[in-house]
KEBASE-792114 format. One record per residue (C-alpha): x, y, z; chain; residue number from 1. Coordinates in pm, 1 decimal, m for minus. Example, Ala and Ser with C-alpha at 12.3 -4.5 7.8 and 13.67 -1.06 7.14 Angstrom:
% KEBASE-792114
<<1230.0; m450.0; 780.0>; "A"; 1>
<<1367.0; m106.0; 714.0>; "A"; 2>
***
This chain:
% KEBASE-792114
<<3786.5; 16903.4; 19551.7>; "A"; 1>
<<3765.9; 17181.1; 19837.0>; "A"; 2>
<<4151.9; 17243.5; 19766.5>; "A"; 3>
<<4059.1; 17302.6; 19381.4>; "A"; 4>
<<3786.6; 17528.4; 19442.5>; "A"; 5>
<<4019.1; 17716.5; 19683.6>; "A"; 6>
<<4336.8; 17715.2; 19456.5>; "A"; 7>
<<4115.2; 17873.5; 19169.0>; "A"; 8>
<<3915.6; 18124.7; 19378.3>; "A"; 9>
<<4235.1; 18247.9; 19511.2>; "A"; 10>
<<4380.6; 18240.8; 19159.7>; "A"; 11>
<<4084.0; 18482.9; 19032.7>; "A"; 12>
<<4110.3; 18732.4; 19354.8>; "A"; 13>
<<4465.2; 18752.1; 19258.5>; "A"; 14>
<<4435.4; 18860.3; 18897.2>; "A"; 15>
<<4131.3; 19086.5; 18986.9>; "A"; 16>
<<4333.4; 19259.2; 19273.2>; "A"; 17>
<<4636.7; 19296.3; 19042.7>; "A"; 18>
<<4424.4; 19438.7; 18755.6>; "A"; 19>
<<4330.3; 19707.2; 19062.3>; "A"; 20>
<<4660.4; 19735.7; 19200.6>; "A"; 21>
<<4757.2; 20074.5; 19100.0>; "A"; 22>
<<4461.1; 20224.3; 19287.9>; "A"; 23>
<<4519.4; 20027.2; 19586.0>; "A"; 24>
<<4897.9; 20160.0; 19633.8>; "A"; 25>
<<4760.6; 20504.8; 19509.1>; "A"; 26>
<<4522.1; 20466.0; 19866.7>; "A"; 27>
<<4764.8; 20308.3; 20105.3>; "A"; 28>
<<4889.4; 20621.5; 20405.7>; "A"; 29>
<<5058.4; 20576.5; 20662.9>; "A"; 30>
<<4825.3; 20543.5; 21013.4>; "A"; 31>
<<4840.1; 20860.2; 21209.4>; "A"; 32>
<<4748.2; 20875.1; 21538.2>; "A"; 33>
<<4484.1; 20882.7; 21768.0>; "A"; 34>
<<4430.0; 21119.3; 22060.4>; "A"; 35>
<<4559.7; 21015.7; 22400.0>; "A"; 36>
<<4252.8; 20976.5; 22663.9>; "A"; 37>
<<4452.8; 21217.7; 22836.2>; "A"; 38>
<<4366.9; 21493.9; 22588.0>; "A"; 39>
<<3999.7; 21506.3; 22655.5>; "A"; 40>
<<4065.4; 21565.2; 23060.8>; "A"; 41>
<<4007.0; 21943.8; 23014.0>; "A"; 42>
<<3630.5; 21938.1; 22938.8>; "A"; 43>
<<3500.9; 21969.9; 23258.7>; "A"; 44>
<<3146.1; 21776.8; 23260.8>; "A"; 45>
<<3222.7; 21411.4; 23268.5>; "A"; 46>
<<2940.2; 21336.9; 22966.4>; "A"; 47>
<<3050.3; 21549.4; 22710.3>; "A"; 48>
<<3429.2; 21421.1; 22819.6>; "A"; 49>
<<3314.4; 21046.0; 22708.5>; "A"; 50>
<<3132.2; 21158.8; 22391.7>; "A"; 51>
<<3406.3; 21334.6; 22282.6>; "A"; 52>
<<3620.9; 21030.0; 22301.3>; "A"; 53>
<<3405.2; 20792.6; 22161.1>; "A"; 54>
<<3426.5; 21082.9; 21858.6>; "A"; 55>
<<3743.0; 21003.6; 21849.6>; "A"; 56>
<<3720.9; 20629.3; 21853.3>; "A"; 57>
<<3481.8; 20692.7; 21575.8>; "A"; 58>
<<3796.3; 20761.0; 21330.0>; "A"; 59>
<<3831.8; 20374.0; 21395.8>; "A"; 60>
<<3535.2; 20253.3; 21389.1>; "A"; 61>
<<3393.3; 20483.6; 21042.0>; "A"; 62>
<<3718.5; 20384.2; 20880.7>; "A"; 63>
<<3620.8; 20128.8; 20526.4>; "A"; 64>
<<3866.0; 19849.1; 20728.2>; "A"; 65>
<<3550.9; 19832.4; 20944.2>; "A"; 66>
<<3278.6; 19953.8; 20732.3>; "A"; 67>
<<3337.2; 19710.8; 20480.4>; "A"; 68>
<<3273.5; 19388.1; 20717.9>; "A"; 69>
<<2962.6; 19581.9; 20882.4>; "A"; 70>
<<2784.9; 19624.0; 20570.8>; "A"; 71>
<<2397.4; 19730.9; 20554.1>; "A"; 72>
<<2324.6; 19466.6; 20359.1>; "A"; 73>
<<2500.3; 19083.5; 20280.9>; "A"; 74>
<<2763.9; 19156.5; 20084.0>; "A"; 75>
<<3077.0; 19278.9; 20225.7>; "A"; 76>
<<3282.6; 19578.4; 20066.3>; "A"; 77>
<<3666.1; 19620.3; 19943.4>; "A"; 78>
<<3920.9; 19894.9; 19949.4>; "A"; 79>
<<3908.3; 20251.4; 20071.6>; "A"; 80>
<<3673.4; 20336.2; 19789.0>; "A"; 81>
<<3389.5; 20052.8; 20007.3>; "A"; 82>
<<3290.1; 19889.0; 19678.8>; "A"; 83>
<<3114.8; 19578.1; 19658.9>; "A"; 84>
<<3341.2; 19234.6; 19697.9>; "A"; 85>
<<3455.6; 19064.1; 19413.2>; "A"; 86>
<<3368.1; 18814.4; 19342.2>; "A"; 87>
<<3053.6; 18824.8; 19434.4>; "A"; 88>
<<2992.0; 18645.9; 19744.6>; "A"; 89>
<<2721.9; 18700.4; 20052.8>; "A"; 90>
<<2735.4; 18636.6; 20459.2>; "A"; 91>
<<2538.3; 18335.2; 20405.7>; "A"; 92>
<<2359.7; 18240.5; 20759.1>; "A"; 93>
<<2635.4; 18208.8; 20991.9>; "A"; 94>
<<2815.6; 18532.6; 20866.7>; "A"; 95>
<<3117.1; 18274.9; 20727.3>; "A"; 96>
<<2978.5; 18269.2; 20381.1>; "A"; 97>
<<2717.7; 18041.1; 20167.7>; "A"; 98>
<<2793.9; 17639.4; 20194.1>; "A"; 99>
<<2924.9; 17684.6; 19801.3>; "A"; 100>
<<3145.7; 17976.2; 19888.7>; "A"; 101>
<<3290.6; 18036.1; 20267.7>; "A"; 102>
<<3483.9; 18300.9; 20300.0>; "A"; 103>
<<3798.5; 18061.6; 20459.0>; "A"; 104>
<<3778.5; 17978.7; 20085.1>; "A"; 105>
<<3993.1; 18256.9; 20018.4>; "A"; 106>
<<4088.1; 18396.2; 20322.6>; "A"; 107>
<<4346.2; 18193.7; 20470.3>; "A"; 108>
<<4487.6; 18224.1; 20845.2>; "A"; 109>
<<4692.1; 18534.7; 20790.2>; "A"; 110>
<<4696.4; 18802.1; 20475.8>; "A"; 111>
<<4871.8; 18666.8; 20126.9>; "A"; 112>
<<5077.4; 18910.0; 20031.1>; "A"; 113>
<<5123.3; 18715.7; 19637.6>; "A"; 114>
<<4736.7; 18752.9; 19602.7>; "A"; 115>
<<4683.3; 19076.3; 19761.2>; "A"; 116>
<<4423.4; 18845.2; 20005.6>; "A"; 117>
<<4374.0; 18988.3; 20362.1>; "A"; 118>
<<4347.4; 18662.0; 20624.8>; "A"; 119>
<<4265.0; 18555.3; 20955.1>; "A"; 120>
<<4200.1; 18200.6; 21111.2>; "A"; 121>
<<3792.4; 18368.5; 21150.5>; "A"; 122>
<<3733.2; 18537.9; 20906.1>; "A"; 123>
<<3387.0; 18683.0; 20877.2>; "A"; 124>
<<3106.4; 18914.7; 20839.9>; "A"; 125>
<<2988.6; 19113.8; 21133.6>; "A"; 126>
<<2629.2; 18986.2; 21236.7>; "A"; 127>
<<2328.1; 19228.9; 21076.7>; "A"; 128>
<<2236.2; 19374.2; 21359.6>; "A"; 129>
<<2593.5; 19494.6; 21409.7>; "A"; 130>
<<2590.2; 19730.3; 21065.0>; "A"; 131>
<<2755.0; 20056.4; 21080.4>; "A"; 132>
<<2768.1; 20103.5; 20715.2>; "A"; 133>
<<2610.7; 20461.9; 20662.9>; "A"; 134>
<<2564.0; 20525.0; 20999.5>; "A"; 135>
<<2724.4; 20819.1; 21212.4>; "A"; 136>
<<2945.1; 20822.0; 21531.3>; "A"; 137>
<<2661.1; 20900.7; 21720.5>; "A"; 138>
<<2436.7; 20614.4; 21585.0>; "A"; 139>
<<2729.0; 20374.6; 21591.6>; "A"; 140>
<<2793.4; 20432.7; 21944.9>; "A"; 141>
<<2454.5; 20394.5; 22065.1>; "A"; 142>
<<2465.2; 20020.0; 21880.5>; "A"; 143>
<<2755.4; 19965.2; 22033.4>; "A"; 144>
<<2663.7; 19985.5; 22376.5>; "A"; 145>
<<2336.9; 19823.8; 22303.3>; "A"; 146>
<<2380.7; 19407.8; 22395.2>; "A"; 147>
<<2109.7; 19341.9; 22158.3>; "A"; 148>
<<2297.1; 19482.8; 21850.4>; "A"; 149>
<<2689.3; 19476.7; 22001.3>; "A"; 150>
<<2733.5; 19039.4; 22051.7>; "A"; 151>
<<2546.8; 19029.6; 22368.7>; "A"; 152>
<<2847.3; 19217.1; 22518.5>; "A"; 153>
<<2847.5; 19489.7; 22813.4>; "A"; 154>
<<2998.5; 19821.3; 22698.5>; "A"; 155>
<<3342.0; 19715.8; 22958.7>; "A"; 156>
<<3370.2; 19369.4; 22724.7>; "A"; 157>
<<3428.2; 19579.0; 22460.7>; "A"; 158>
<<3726.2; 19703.8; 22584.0>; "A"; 159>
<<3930.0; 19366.0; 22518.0>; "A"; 160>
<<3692.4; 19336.1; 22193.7>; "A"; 161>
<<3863.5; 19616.0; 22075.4>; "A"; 162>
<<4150.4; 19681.0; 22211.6>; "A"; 163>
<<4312.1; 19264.8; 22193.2>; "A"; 164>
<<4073.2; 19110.2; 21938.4>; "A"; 165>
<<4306.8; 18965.2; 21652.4>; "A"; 166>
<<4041.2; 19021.0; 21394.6>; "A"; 167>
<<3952.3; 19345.7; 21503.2>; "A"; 168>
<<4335.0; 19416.4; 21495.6>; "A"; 169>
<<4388.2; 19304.0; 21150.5>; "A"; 170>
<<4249.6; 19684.4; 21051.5>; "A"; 171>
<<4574.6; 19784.0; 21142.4>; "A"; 172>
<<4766.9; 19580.1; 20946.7>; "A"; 173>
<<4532.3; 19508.1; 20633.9>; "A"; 174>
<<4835.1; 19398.1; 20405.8>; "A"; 175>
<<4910.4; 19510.5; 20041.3>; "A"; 176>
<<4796.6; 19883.3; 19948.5>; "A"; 177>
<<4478.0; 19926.6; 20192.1>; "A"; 178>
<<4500.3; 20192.2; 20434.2>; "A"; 179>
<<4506.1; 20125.2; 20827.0>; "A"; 180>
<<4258.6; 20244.6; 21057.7>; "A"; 181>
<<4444.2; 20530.3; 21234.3>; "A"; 182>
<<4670.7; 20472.8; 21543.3>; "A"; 183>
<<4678.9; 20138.9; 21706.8>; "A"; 184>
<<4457.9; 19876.2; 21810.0>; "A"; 185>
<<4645.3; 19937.1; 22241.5>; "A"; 186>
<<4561.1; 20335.2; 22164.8>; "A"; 187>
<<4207.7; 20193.1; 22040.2>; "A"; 188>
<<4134.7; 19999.7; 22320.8>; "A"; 189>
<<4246.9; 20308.9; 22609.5>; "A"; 190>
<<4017.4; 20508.0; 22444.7>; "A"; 191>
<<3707.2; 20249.3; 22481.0>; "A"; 192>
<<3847.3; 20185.0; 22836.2>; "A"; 193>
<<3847.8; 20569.2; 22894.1>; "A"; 194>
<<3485.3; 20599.1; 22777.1>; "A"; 195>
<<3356.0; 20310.5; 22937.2>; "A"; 196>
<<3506.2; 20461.4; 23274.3>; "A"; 197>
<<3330.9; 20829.6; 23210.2>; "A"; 198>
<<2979.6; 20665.1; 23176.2>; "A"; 199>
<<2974.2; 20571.5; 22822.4>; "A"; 200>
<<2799.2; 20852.2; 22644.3>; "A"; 201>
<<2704.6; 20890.8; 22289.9>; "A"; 202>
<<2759.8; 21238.5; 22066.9>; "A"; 203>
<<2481.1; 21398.8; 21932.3>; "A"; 204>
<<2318.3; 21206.2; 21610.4>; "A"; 205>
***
């Protein structure tokens, strides 16, 4: 029964992301890069060094790859363009999905290039108190540092978080027509490491 549901919820994605295929390969760019740590060692005072590299991380982290799993709200977004998933589905109470409609339903272990479906083994929505939808750098990286609203994590476990995750690094290499975040996930995770290391300070709001 589950494999029936699944075969014909991946058979819908599929014709709805073909119908939009021409503006997905219209989006896809190739991933430029981020800026070294290195690059921020001539601003003398140590706290606007580390805001000025979270900035940077911020091209990551404001990117749709990872807007679109930290919504505002309960249903997750698609594409560069951050519109509402289709179908419609919500995070449900575990972030996997309602009991009727998880999201391994469709999202398999790895992406499926035939159905245009992104994948991971855990795929999910980022909890609700991790939202950066609409939010700026500034905002974002005072959540992020925040254990309350960041996974119960100190700011140096986000270093691995970011910077070795598998689902985090799956922005890089979204599959058919979607745009990576920019760089890579090792140059992502030297620039946490780099903030973390010059006290961890946020940009202005």
């Amino acid at each position: 029964m589950i494999s029936d549901v699944r075969f014909k919820m991946i058979a819908v994605v599929a014709a709805l992301a073909g119908s939009l295929g021409a503006g997905y390969a219209a989006s896809e760019t190739a991933s430029h890069a981020l800026a070294s740590p290195e690059s921020f060692a001539s601003i003398g005072d140590t706290e606007k060094r580390s805001a000025a590299i979270f900035t940077e991380l911020g091209k990551v982290l404001t990117h749709p790859r990872c807007t679109n799993c930290h919504p505002a709200g309960d249903r997750p977004h698609q594409g560069d363009s951050a519109r509402l998933h289709q179908p419609p589905v919500t995070r449900g109470a575990d972030g996997h999905g309602l009991e009727a409609m998880r999201c391994n339903t469709c999202h398999q272990k790895a992406n499926f290039e035939p159905g245009r479906m992104p994948g991971h083994p855990d795929w999910h929505l980022a909890p609700r108190e991790m939202a950066w939808e609409g939010k700026t750098v500034g905002e974002i990286c005072e959540q992020i540092r925040d254990p309350a609203r960041n996974g119960g994590r100190k700011v140096e476990d986000l270093i691995d978080h970011i910077g070795k995750d598998t689902l985090v690094g799956w922005a890089w290499k979204p599959g058919f027509g979607r745009s990576p975040v920019p760089g890579t996930q090792q140059q992502a995770g030297a620039l946490v490491e780099a903030w973390v290391k010059t006290g961890a300070a946020c940009p202005a709001r």
